[in-house]
C-alpha positions in Angstrom: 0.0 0.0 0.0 1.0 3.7 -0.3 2.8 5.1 2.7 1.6 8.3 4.4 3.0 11.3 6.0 1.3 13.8 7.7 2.6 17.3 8.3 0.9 20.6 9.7 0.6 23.6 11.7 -1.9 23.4 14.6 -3.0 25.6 17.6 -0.4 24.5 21.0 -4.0 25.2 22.9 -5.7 22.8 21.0 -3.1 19.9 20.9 -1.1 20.1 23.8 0.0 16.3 23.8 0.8 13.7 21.6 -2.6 12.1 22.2 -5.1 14.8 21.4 -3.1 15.1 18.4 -4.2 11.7 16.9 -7.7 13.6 16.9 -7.2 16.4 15.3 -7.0 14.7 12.1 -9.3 17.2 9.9 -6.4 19.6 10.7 -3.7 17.4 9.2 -2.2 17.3 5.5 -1.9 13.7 4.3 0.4 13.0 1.3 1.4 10.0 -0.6 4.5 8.4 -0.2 5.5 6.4 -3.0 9.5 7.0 -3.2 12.4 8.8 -1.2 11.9 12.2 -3.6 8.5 12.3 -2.0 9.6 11.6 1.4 12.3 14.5 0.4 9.7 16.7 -1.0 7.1 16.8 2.1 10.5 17.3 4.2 10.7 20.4 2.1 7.5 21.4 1.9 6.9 21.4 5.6 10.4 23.9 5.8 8.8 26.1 3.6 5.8 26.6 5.4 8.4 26.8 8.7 9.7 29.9 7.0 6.9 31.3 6.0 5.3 31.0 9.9 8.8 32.8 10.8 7.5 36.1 9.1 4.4 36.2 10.4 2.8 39.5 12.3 4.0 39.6 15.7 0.4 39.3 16.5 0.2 35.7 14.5 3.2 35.4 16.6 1.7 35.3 19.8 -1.0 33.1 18.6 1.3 30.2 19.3 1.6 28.1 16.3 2.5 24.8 17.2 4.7 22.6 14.2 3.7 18.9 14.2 5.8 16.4 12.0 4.0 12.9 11.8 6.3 10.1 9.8 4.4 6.8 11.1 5.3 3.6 9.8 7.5 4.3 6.8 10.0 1.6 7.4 12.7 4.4 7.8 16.0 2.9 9.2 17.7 6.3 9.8 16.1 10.0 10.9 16.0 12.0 7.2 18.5 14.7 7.6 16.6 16.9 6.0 14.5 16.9 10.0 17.1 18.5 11.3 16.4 21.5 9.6 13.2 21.9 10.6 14.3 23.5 13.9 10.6 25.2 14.8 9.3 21.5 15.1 7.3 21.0 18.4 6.1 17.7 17.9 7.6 14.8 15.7 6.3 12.0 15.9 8.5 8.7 14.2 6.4 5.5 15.6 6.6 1.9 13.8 9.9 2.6 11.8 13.0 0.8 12.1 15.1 3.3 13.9 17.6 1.6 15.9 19.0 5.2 16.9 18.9 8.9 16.6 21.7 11.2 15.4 23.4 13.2 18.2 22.4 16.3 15.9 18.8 16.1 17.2 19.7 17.3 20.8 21.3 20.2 19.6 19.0 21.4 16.3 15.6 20.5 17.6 15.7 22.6 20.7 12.4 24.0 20.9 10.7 20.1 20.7 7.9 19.7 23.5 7.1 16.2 22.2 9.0 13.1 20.5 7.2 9.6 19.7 9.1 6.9 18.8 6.8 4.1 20.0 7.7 0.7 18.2 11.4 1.2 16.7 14.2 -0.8 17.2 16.4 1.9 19.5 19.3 0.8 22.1 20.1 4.2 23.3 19.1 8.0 23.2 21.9 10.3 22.4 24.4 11.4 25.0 23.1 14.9 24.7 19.2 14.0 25.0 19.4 16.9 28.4 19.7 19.2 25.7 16.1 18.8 24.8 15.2 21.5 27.7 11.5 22.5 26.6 10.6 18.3 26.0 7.3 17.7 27.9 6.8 14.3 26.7 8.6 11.3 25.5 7.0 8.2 24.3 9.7 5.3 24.0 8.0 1.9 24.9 8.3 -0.7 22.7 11.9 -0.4 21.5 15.2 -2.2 22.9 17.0 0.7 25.4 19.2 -0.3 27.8 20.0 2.5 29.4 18.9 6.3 29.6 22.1 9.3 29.2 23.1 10.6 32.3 21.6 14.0 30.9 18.4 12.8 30.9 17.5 14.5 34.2 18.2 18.3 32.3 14.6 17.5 31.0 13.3 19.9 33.5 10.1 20.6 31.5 9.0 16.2 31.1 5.9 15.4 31.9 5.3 12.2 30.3 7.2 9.4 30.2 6.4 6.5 28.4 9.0 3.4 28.6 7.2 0.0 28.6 8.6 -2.9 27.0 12.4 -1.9 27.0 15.6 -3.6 28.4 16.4 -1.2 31.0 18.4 -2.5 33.8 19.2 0.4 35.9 17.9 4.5 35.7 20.3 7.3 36.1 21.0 8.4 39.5 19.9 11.9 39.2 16.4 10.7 37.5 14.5 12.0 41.2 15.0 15.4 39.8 12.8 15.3 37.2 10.4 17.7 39.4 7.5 18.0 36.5 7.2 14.4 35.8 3.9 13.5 36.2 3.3 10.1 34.8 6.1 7.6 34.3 5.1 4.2 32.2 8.1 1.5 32.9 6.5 -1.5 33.3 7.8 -4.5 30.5 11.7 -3.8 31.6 14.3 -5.2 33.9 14.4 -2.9 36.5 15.4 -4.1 40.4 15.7 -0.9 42.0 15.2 2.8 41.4 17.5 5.4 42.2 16.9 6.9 45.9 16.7 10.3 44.6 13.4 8.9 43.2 10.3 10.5 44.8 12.4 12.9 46.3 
C-alpha cells in the first residue's frame, strides 16, 4: 500500500499532547509516499511553510503556532537529515519505523521540541546529549530495545510524560528524582530491580 505522512501547523491550545493530536485529524495534510523524492519533498515542503510562519505579524506570533511532523510507519531505518532542519518542530512523531538510533544532531537542532514519539522502533540508546532537549514535555519510547537512559536525561526539567514499557532497561540514572515536573512515568515490560533513591524525592 501507499505510505503516508502527515505534516501541519496546529494551535499549541488545542493539541497540547501527543494524544489529542491523533484527533485532530481534519487539521492534518496527508500525502502520498511512494519513493524517497516524495519523502524528500514533504521534508521540504513542511520547511517552507516553517519559514513562511517565521515572518508572520508579531500578533500571529503570539497566537502560538504549534509545528507537528507525523512520519508513522515508513520503514525508515535512519532519521531523514533533511529533519534536522526543521528547527521550529514541536512535535515529531516517528512511531513503527526501524530506527535503531537517533543522530546526536537532534539534541542540539531541535531545541524547541515539546514532544518526541518513537513508540515501536528498534532503539538501544538515546543520544548522550538528549538533556539538551530543555523545553521536551513528553517522550513516548516503549516498545523499543534501550538499555539504558544518558546521564543528561535529568536536564529535562520541563517532562511530563514518560512512556517506557517494554524496553531492556536495567538500571535508571542516578539523578532521575530530579525530574520535578514528571507526572506520569510508564516503565512497566523492563528489567528494572531498583530505582534510584533520589526517586520520589
Amino acid at each position: 500500500g501507499k505510505l503516508r505522512a502527515r505534516l501541519c501547523y496546529v494551535d499549541i491550545a488545542e493539541t497540547s499532547s501527543i494524544s489529542n493530536m491523533e484527533t485532530e485529524k481534519d487539521t492534518l495534510a496527508e500525502t502520498c509516499l511512494q519513493s524517497d523524492n516524495s519523502l524528500h519533498s514533504i521534508l521540504s515542503s513542511f520547511k517552507h511553510q516553517q519559514i513562511s510562519q517565521n515572518h508572520k505579524t508579531e500578533q500571529e506570533e503570539n497566537q502560538q503556532i504549534n509545528h507537528v511532523l507525523c512520519l508513522k510507519s515508513l520503514d525508515l531505518s535512519s532519521l531523514p537529515e533533511a529533519i534536522l532542519d526543521l528547527t521550529q518542530i514541536r512535535q515529531l512523531v516517528l512511531d513503527y519505523n526501524s530506527l535503531s538510533s537517533l543522530p546526536d544532531q537532534v539534541c542540539t537542532s531541535l531545541t524547541h521540541l515539546r514532544v518526541l514519539s518513537v513508540l515501536g522502533n528498534d532503539l538501544e540508546e538515546l543520544p548522550t546529549l538528549f538533556g539538551n532537549l530543555s523545553t521536551l514535555r513528553e517522550l513516548h519510547a516503549s516498545e523499543n530495545c534501550l538499555q539504558e537512559l544518558p546521564d543528561s536525561f535529568s536536564k529535562l526539567k520541563e517532562l511530563r510524560i514518560l512512556h517506557l514499557t517494554g524496553n531492556e532497561l536495567r538500571t535508571l540514572p542516578s539523578n532521575f528524582g530530579y525530574l520535578e515536573q514528571l507526572k506520569t512515568f510508564m516503565v512497566d515490560e523492563n528489567h528494572l530491580k531498583t530505582l534510584p533513591k533520589t526517586f520520589g524525592s
